[in-house]
C-alpha positions in Angstrom: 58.3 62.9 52.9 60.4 62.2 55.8 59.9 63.1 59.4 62.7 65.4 61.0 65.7 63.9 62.7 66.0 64.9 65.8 69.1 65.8 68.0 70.0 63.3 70.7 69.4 65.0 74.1 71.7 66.9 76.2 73.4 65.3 78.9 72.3 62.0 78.3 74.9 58.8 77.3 75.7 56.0 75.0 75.6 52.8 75.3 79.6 52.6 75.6 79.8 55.1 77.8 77.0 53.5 80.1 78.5 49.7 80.4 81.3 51.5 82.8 78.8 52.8 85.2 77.1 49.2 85.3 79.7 47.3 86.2 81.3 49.9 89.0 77.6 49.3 90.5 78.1 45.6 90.3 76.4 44.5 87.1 78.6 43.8 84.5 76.8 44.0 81.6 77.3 43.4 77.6 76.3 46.2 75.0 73.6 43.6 73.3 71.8 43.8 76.8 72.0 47.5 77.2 70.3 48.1 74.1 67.5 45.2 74.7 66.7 47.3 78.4 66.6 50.2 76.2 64.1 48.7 73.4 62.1 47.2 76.4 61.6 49.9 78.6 63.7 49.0 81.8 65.9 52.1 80.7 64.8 55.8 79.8 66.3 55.7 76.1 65.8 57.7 73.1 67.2 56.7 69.3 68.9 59.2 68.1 70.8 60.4 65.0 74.5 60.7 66.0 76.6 63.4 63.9 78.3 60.5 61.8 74.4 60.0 60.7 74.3 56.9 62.5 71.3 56.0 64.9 72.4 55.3 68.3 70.4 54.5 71.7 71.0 57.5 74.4 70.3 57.1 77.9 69.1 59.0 80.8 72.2 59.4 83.3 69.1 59.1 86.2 67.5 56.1 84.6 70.9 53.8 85.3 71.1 55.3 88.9 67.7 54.2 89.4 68.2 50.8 87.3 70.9 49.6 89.7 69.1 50.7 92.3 65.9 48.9 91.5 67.8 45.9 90.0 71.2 46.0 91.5 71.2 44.0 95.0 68.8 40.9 93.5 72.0 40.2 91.1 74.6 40.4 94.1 72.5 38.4 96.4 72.2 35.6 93.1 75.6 35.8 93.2 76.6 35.2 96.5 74.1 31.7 96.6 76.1 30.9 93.3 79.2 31.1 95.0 78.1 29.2 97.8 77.0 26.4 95.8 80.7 26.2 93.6 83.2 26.8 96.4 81.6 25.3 99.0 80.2 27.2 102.7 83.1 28.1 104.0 85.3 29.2 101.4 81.9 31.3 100.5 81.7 32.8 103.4 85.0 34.2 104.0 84.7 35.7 100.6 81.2 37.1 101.4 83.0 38.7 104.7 85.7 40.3 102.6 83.2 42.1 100.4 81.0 43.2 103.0 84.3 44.4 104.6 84.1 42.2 107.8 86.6 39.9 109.1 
């Protein structure tokens, strides 16, 4: 006998409609590494069964917000010392100044 399937939650998001949201908060991620978060806990996910009786990972909307939050300014400062080390100090820092918004 099999166990129910249940609904995916309310509210909550896919995995394609999720990458958009990491990458406007500054980590652009790949699907492969959305579902891996999911599978390891980093993200509050459920599996779901989809209406085309496909199983799909869907997120908590809060879980991301508090991903990038927890996760998000390690990356940028990683890739501000990578930039440093390819263009050189002071092409570095003139692009560091643009994005913080100085001059």
């Amino acid at each position: 006998m099999r166990a129910p399937r249940k609904p995916p939650p309310e509210n909550w998001l896919v995995i394609d409609q999720v990458i958009p949201r990491f990458v406007a908060g500054g980590l652009p991620l790949k699907l492969r590494t959305v579902q891996k978060y999911c599978l390891n806990g980093k993200l509050r996910c459920t599996l779901a069964v989809t209406d085309k009786n496909t199983f799909k990972y869907f997120i908590d909307p809060a879980s991301i917000e508090e991903f990038l939050a927890r996760e998000g300014g390690g990356l940028q400062t990683e890739v501000q010392h990578l930039e440093v080390r390819v263009l050189g100090w002071e092409r570095a820092t003139i692009i560091c100044r643009r994005l913080s918004g100085q001059r």
